[in-house]
N, C-alpha and C positions, 0 to 999 in steps of 0.2 A: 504494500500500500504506500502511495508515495503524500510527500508529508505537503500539504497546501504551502504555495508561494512566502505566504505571508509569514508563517510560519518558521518557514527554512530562514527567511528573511532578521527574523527576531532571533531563532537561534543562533544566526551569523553575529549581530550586534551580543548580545549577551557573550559570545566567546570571546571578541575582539576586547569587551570590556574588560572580562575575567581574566585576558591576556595583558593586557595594560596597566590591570592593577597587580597581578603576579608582577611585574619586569618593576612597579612602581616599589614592590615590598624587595623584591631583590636588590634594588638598587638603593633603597631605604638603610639595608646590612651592610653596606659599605661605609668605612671608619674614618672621616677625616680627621685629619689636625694640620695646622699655621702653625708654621715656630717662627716668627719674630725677632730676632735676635741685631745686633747694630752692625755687623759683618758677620761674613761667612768663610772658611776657608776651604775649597774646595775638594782639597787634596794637592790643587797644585798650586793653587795662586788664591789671593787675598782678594775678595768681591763685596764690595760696596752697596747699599741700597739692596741686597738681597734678599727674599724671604725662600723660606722651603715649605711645599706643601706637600704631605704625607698620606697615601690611598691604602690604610691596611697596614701590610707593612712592607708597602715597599716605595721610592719617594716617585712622586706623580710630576711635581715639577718644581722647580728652582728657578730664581730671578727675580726679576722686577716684573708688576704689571701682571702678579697670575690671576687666574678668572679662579674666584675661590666658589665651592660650590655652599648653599646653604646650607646650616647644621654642623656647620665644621667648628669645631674647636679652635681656638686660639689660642695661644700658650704666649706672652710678653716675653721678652728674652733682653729687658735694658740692661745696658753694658755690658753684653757677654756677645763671643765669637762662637759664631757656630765651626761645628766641624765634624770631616766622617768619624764614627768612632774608632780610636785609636786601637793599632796593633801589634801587640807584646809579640817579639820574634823569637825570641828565647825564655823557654820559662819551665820552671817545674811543680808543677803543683802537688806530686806529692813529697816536697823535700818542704823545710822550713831552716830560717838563717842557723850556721854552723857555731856562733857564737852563745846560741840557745843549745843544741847539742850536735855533737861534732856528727857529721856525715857515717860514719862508719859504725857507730851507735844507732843511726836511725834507721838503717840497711840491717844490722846485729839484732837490735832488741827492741825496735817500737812493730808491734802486732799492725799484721794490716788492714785490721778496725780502726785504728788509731789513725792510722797514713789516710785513711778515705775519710773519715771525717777530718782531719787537716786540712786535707784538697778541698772538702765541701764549702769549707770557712774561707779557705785563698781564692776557690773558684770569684765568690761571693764578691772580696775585698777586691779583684779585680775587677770584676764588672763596674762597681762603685765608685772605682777611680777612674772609670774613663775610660777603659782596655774591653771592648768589644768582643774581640777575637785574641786567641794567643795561641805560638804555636809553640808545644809542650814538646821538650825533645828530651824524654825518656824518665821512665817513673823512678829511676835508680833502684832495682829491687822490689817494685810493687807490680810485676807483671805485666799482664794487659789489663791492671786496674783505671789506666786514663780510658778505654774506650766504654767501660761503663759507666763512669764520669761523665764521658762527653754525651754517653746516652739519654742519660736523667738528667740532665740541664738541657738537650732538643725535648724530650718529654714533659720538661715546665716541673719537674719533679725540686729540683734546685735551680736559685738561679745561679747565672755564669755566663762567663762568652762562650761565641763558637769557638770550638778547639780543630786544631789540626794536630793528632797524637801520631806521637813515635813509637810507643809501645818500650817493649827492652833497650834498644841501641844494640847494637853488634860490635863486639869487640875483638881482638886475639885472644887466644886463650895463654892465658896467665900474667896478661898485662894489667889488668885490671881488678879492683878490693871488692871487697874488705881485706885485706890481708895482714890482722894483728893476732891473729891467732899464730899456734905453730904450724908448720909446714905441714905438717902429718895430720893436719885435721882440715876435711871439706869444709868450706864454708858458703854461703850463700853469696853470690857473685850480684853485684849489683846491673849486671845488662848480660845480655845472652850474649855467649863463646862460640865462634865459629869459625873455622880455617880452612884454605882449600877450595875450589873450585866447587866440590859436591854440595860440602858441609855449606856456603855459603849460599849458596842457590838453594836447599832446601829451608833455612833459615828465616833466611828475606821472603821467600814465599810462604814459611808460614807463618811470620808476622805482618803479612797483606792479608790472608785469610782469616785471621784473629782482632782486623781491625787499624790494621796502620794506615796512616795517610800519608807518611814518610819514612825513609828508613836514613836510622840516624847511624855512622859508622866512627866510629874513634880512629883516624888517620895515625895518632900517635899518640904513647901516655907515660907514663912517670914511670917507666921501667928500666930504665938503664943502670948501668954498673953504680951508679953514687945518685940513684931514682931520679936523675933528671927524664925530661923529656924526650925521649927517640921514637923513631917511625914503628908501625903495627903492620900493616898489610902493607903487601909489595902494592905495585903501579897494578898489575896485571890483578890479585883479589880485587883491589877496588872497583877495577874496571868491571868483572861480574857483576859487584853485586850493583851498579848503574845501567849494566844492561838490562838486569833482571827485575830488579822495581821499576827502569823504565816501560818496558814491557808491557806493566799494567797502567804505565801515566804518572806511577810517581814520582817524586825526586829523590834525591838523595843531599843529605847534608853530612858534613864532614867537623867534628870535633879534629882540631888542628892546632898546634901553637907552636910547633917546629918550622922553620923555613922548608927542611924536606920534605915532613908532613904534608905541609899545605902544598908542596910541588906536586907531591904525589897524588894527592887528592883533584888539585886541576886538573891534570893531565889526564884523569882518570874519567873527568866529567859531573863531578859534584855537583848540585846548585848555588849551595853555598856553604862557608866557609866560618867557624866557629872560634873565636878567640884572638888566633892569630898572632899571639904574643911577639913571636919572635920572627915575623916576617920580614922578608927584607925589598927593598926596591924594585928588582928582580922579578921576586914572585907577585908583586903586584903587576905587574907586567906583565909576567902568567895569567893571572887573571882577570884583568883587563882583556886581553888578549880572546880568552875563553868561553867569557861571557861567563864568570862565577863570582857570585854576592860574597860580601864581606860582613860578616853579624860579630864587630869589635867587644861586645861585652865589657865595657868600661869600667862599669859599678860592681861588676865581681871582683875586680883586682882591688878595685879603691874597699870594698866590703872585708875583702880577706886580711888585706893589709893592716887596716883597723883592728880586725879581731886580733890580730899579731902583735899589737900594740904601739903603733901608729898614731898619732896625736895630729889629724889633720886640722889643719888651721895654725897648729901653733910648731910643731916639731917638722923639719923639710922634707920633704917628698924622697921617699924609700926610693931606690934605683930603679924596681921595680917600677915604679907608678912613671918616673921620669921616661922609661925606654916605652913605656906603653904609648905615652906622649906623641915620644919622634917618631913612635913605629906607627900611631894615628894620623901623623902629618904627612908622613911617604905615602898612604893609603887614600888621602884626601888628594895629594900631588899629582899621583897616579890614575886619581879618576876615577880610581875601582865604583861601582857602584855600593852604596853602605847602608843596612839594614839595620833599621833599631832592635834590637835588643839585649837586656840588660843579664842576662843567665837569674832572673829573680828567682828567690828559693833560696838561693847563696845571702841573700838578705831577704829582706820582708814583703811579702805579697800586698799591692796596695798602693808602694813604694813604686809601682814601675818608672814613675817621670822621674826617677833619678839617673837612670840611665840617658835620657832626652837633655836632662840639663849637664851633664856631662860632654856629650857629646858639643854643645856650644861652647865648653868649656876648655876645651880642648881642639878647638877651631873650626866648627864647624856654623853657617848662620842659624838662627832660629826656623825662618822660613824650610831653609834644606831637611834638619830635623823635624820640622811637621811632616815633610812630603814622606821621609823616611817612613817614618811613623804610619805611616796611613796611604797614600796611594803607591810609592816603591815597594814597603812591606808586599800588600797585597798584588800587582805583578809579579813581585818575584816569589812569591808562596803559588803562584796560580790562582789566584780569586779576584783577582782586578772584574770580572763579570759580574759578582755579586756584591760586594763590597771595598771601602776605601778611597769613595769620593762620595762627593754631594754630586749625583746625578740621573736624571729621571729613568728610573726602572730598574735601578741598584735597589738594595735592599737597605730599608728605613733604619740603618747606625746609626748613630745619629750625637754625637754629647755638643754641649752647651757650657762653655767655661767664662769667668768674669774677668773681664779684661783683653789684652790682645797679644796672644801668643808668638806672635810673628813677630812681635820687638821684646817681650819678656817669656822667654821661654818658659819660666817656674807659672807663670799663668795655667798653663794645663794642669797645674795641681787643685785649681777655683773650681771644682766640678759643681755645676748649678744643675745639669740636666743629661740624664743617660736614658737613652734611647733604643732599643736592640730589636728590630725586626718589625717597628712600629709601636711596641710595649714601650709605655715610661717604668723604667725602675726605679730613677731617682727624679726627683722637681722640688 
C-alpha cells in the first residue's frame, strides 16, 4: 500500500528536522575554550596580539581575528606567555635525587611498590610544572614498569605527561651496577645485558614487544681499569641494534660521555646522543655531519657535583663543571642540533627548568632554549605531528607562564596554566 503524497511529504520534513537537530546536539558536545594570554610563543618565534582557540582537544586555530564560536569559554591569560607545552628529553621517573638515596640503594632495596608510587608522585610534579610530555630513558631496575605508567596516565587513571618509554636500556654485560656486592654474588642489574649480534636482536625486539618507544643503549660506562669511562659495544653491535629498532620506526638513543663512545654511536646511527661529557670538536662534526641530536644534561653534572660537596655560588666551579662548559660551547660552535634535557631523577622531578636555565647559562639564548624545549625536542623525538607548537590541528598542550620567557628564561618556572590534550590541570 503506498503511503499518500502528503504524507510521504510530512515524513520527509519531520526526518530533515530530527536530522538537524541530531547534527545541532552533536555539534552542541563539542568543547570550546579562548586562552587569552598577552603573547604567544609558538615553538618557534614570539607572536604578538595572539589568541588560541581550542576544539576538544586538539587546537582549532591560533592568531588574531579568530571567529570564536558561541558557548566557548574564555580563560584571561594577563601577563603570561602562552606556549606549547614543554618537553622533558631526558628523564627518569622511577629514580628520585641521589642525595636523598644513592642510586644503587634504590636498584638494591627500594621494593617496586615503592618505585611506582614515586613515579606516580614525579609523573604528577611534572605535568605541574609545565613538562607535557617526557621522554623517560630507562627505569634503572624497574623493568617495563614505565609502560604501565605511561598506560594509566593515557587511561586518566593518574595524571602525567605523555611518555615516550625506554623500558631497560641495553647494556654490555658486566659494564654496568649495582656492583657493591662481592663478585660471587648475582645481583640485580639495573638495564638488560646483551652482547653479540643474536643476543642483541632478540633483546631490542623484545623490549619493542613489551612496550618501548625507544631503545636506549649505553655506548660507554664507568668500566675501565681505574672505573673511568671506556667504550661498550663495538661500531658494528651498535649498528644492529639501529637496524633493528629501526625496523619497527624507532630510534635509538645512545648514553655516551666518551669522545669514542659518542664516535661510535654516530657512526652507528643513533638519534641522539646523551651526556656527552667529554666530547671533542671532532665528534661534533661527526655529528653534525650525521644528523645526531645532542641531549647535554647540564643539571646532572651541576646536581652530582653539589651532592659531592660543591658550594655553588660561593666555592669555584669543580673542573668538572668548567670542561662541561667549553665542551657546551664547541657543541653550540659546531651547530650540532641541542635537545633539552636535564637526566631529572639525578635531582628533583618538578625541577625540570633547571636544566633550561642552564643551558642560557652557559651560552645558549633564551629564545633557542624554548624552541629546544618544545618544537626541536618534538622533531627530533618524532612527534613534531602531534605536538610542540601552537598550531591548528596539533594536539591542545598547551601551558600558560607569567611573564616572558624569551628574555627571562627562569619565567617558565611562573606556571599559571597546564593544558594537556584540551584538559586544564592547573589554572
Amino acid at each position: 500500500m503506498t503511503a499518500h503524497p502528503c504524507i510521504r511529504t510530512l515524513l520527509l520534513i519531520i526526518f530533515i528536522l530530527s536530522a538537524g537537530s541530531l547534527s545541532a546536539q552533536t555539534k552542541s558536545t563539542d568543547k570550546y575554550i579562548l586562552l587569552k594570554p598577552d603573547r604567544v610563543f609558538d615553538g618557534e618565534r614570539m607572536q604578538e596580539g595572539w589568541q588560541v582557540l581550542v576544539k576538544n582537544d586538539k587546537i582549532e586555530a591560533a592568531g588574531s581575528g579568530i571567529n570564536v564560536p558561541s558557548q566557548t569559554q574564555v580563560i584571561e591569560l594577563k601577563g603570561t606567555t602562552l606556549l606549547p607545552g614543554l618537553i622533558e628529553g631526558h628523564s627518569h621517573l622511577f629514580l628520585h635525587p641521589y642525595n636523598e638515596t644513592a642510586w644503587n640503594d634504590q636498584v638494591l632495596k627500594e621494593s617496586r611498590a615503592e618505585r611506582i608510587a614515586r613515579a606516580t608522585v614525579h609523573a604528577e610534579k611534572t605535568l605541574m610544572a609545565g613538562f607535557t610530555t617526557v621522554r623517560d630513558l630507562g627505569t634503572e631496575g624497574a623493568g617495563f614498569d614505565d609502560v604501565g605508567l605511561k598506560q594509566a596516565i593515557e587511561k586518566n587513571i593518574i595524571p602525567g605527561p605523555r611518555m615516550l618509554v625506554a623500558t631497560k636500556a641495553i647494556v654490555a654485560t658486566g659494564s654496568y651496577g649495582p656492583k657493591e656486592l662481592s663478585y660471587e654474588i648475582d645481583t640485580p642489574i639495573g638495564a638488560a645485558e646483551a652482547d653479540g649480534t643474536d643476543a642483541l636482536i632478540k633483546e631490542v625486539r623484545t623490549q619493542i614487544g613489551k612496550g618501548a618507544d625507544i631503545i636506549k643503549v649505553y655506548a660507554d660506562y664507568r668500566w675501565g681499569t681505574k672505573k673511568e669511562a671506556q667504550p661498550t659495544f663495538t661500531v658494528d653491535e651498535l649498528k644492529t641494534i639501529v637496524e633493528v629498532a629501526g625496523s619497527s620506526g624507532r630510534p635509538v638513543v645512545a648514553h655516551a660521555s666518551t669522545a669514542e663512545g659518542m664516535k661510535r654511536a654516530a657512526l652507528a646511527g643513533v638519534s641522539t646522543i646523551e651526556h656527552g661529557d667529554d666530547a671533542t670538536p671532532e665528534v661534533y662534526r661527526l655529528m653534525k655531519k650525521h644528523n645526531v641530536a645532542f641531549c647535554p644534561t647540564l643539571a646532572a653534572g651541576d646536581a652530582t657535583s653539589q651532592y659531592r660537596g660543591w658550594k655553588k655560588g660561593s666555592d669555584p666551579e669543580p673542573e668538572r663543571i668548567k670542561a662541561k662548559r667549553k665542551s657546551f660551547a664547541e657543541a653550540l660552535k659546531a651547530d650540532v642540533t641541542i635537545v633539552m634535557g636535564g637526566d631529572v631523577g639525578v635531582f628533583t622531578h618538578g625541577d625540570n627548568a633547571r636544566e633550561m636555565e642552564m643551558m642560557v647559562d652557559y651560552g645558549m639564548k633564551p629564545l633557542q632554549v624554548l624552541r629546544s624545549a618544545t618544537s626541536v625536542n618534538a622533531d627530533v623525538f618524532r612527534i613534531g605531528d602531534s605536538v610542540g607548537r601552537i598550531k591548528t590541528g596539533l594536539l591542545a598542550d598547551i601551558i600558560a607562564v607569567e611573564g616572558d620567557p624569551s628574555k627571562t628564561i627562569s619565567d617558565v618556572r611562573n606556571v599559571k596554566l597546564v593544558m594537556k590534550g584540551g584538559t586544564v590541570y592547573k589554572q
